[in-house]
C-alpha positions as CSV (number, residue, x, y, z in Angstrom):
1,X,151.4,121.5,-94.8
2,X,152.0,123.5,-97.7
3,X,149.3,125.6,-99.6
4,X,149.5,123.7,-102.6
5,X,148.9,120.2,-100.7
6,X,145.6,121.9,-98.7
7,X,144.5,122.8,-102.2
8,X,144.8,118.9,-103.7
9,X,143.1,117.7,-100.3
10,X,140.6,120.2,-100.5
11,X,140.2,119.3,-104.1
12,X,140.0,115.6,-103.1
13,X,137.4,116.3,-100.3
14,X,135.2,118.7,-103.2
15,X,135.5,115.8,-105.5
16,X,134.4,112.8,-103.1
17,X,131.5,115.0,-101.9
18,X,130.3,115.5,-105.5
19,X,131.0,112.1,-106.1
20,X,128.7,110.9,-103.7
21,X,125.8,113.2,-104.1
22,X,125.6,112.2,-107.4
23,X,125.4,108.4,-106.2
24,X,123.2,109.1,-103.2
25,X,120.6,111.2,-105.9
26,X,120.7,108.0,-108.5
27,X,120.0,105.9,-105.6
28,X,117.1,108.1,-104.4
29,X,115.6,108.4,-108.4
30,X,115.7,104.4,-108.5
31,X,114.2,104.1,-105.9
32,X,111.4,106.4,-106.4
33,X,111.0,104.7,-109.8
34,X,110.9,101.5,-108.4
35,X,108.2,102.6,-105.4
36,X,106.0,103.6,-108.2
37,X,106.0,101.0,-110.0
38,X,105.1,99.0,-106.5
39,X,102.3,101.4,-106.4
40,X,100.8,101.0,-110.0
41,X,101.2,97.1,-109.4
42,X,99.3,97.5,-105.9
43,X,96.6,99.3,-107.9
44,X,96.3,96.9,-110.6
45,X,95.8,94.5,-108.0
46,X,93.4,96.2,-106.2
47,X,91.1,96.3,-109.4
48,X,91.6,93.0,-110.2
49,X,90.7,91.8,-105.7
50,X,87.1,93.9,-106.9
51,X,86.3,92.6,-109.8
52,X,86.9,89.0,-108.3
53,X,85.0,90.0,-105.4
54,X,82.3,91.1,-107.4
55,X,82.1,87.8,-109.6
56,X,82.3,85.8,-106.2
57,X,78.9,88.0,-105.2
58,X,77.5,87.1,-108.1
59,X,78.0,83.5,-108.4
60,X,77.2,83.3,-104.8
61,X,73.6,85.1,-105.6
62,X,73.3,82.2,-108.4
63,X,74.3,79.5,-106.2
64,X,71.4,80.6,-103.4
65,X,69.1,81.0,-106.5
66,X,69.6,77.5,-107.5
67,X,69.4,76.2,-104.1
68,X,66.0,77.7,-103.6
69,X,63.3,75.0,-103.3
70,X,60.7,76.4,-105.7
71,X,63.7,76.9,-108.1
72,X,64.9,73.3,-108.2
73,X,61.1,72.3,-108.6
74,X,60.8,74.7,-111.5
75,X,64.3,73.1,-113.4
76,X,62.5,69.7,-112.7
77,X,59.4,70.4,-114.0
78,X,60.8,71.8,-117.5
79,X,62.8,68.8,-117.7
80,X,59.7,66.6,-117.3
81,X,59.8,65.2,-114.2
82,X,57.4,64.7,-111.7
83,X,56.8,64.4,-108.0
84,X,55.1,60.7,-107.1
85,X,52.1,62.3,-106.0
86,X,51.7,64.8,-109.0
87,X,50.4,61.9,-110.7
């Protein structure tokens, strides 16, 4: 091989290396844009699972009110009605 031929491979093998560093980097970047996005979303989500959760506590704690004897007897009463034996 001559000198000037080691120097163009060289060259060739420089070139290809930097040429794929660069690739391998933009990869890496996209993908550590894309992952954060995932984790914003994920967090979002994560609010949003609480703050269902909490509505779900708190329609379940109206539910059990409502179920409540006294407070069924209470609704009647202000709507008029009347046990048969309240007569």
């Amino acid at each position: 091989m001559t000198e000037e031929k080691a120097r163009r491979i060289q060259a060739a093998i420089t070139s290809t290396a930097v040429i794929l560093l660069f690739i391998l980097v933009s990869i890496m970047v996209y993908q550590m844009g894309v992952i954060k996005g995932k984790k914003a979303k994920i967090e979002q989500l994560q609010t949003e699972i609480r703050v269902l959760e909490e509505q779900k506590e708190q329609t379940q704690d109206s539910i059990d009110l409502w179920l409540c004897e006294w407070k069924i007897t209470e609704r009647a009463n202000e709507l008029g009605y009347l046990y048969e034996n309240d007569k």
